[in-house]
C-alpha positions in Angstrom: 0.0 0.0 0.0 0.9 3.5 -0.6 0.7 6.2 1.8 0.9 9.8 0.6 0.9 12.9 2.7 -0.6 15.9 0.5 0.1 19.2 1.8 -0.7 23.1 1.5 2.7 24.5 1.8 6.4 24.2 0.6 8.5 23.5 4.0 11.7 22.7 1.5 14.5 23.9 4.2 12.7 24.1 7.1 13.7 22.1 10.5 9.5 20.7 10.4 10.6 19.5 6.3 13.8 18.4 7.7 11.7 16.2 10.3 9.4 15.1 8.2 11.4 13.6 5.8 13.7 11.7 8.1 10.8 10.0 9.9 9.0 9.2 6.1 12.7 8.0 5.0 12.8 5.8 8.4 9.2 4.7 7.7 9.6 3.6 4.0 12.4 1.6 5.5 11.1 -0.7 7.5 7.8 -0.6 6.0 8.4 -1.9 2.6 8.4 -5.1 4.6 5.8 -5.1 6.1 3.6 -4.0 2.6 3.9 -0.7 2.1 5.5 0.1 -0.8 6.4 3.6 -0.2 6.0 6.9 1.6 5.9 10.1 -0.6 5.2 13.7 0.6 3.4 16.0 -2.2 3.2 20.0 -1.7 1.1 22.2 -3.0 1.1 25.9 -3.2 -0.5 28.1 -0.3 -3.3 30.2 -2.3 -2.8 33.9 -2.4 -6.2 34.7 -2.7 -7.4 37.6 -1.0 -10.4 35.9 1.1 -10.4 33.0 3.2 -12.8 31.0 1.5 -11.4 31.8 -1.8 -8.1 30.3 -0.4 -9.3 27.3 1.1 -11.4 26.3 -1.9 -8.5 27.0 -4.0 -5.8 24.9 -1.8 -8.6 22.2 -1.7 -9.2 22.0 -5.4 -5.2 21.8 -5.3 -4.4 19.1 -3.3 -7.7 16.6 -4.5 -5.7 17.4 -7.8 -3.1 15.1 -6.7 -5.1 12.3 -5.0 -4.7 8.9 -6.9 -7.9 7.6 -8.4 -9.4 5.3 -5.3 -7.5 6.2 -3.1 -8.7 6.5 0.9 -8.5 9.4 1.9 -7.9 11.0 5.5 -8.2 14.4 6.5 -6.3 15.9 9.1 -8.6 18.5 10.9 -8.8 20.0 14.3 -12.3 18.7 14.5 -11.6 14.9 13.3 -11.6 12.0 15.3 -8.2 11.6 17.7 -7.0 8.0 17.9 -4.2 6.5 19.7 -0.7 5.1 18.4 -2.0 1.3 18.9 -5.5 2.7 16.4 -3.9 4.4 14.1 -1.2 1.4 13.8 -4.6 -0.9 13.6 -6.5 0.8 11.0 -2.9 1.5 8.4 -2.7 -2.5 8.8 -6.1 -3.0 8.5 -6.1 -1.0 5.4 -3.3 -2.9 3.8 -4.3 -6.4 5.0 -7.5 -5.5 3.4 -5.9 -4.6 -0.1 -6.4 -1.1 -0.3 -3.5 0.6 -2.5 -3.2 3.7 -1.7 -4.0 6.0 1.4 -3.9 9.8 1.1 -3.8 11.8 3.8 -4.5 15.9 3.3 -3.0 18.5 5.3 -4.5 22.5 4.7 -2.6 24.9 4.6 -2.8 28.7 7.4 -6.6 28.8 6.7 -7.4 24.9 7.5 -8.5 22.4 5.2 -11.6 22.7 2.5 -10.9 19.1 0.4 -13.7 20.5 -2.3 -17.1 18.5 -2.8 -15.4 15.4 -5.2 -13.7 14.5 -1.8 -15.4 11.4 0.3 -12.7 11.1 3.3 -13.1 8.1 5.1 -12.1 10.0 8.2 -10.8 12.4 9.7 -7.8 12.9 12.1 -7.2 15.2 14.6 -4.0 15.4 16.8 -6.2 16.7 20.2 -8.2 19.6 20.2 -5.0 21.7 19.6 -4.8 24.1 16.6 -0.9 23.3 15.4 0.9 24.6 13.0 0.3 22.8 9.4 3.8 22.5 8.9 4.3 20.8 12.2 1.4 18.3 11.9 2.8 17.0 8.3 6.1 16.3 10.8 3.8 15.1 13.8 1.9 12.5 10.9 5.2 11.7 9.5 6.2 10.8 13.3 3.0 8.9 13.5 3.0 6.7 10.1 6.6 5.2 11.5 5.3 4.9 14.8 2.6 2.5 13.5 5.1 0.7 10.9 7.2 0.1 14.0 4.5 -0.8 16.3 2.9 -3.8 13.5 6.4 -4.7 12.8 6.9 -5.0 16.6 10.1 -2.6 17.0 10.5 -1.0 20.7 10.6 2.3 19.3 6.6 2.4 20.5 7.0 1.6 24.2 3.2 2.2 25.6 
């Protein structure tokens, strides 16, 4: 299975970029064992649209753009659903051992996250009630995704 993180936002030479792409390096790793096939990060650009809605439909539009044809899809939204490390390890194996291909998961950009109408996610994920920084929660997903490909591959790095 493939898991892609789609994002609003370049963070190309940032310390949250740097972060994110050592844990998705770590995670494609270990997980192409365990049947994921690879880990890929796709950016999109912020919108520079004057209004907010204008923005978020724009950025939406953007990153269903890039969302492979039936892909699952996961939205990461203050308002979603919060799971644990265990869940979240759970559902990504559930998802594989049940032969879906690809998993997409869609981060907004300043404004939030407005996936546009063509979107069905099949959730969506919230790290606590929390507003964080979207650059920090692609880093914070990117953490999570290895956690869970250590935690079905049973690796100590999860020690709950």
């Amino acid at each position: 299975m493939r898991l892609l993180i789609l994002a609003a936002g370049q963070a190309r030479s940032t310390h949250e970029g740097e972060l994110c792409d050592d844990f998705c390096a770590r995670a494609a790793a270990m997980g192409k064992r365990l049947g994921f096939s690879s880990i890929q990060v796709e950016e999109v650009a912020i919108s520079k649209l004057r209004e907010a809605d204008a923005r978020l439909r724009q950025e939406g539009e953007r990153l269903s753009s890039r969302i492979p044809e039936q892909a699952h899809v996961i939205c990461l939204d203050a308002k979603g659903k919060g799971m644990t490390s265990d869940a979240f390890a759970e559902m990504l194996g559930a998802m594989r051992d049940a032969g879906a291909r690809d998993l997409a998961f869609l981060i907004g950009g300043p404004d939030g996250l407005s996936p546009g109408p063509k979107v069905k996610p099949g959730r969506s994920l919230a790290f606590g009630p929390q507003t964080w920084p979207h650059l920090l929660v692609r880093a914070m997903l990117a953490e999570q995704i290895y956690r869970a490909i250590t935690i079905l591959a049973g690796h100590p790095y999860h020690r709950a």
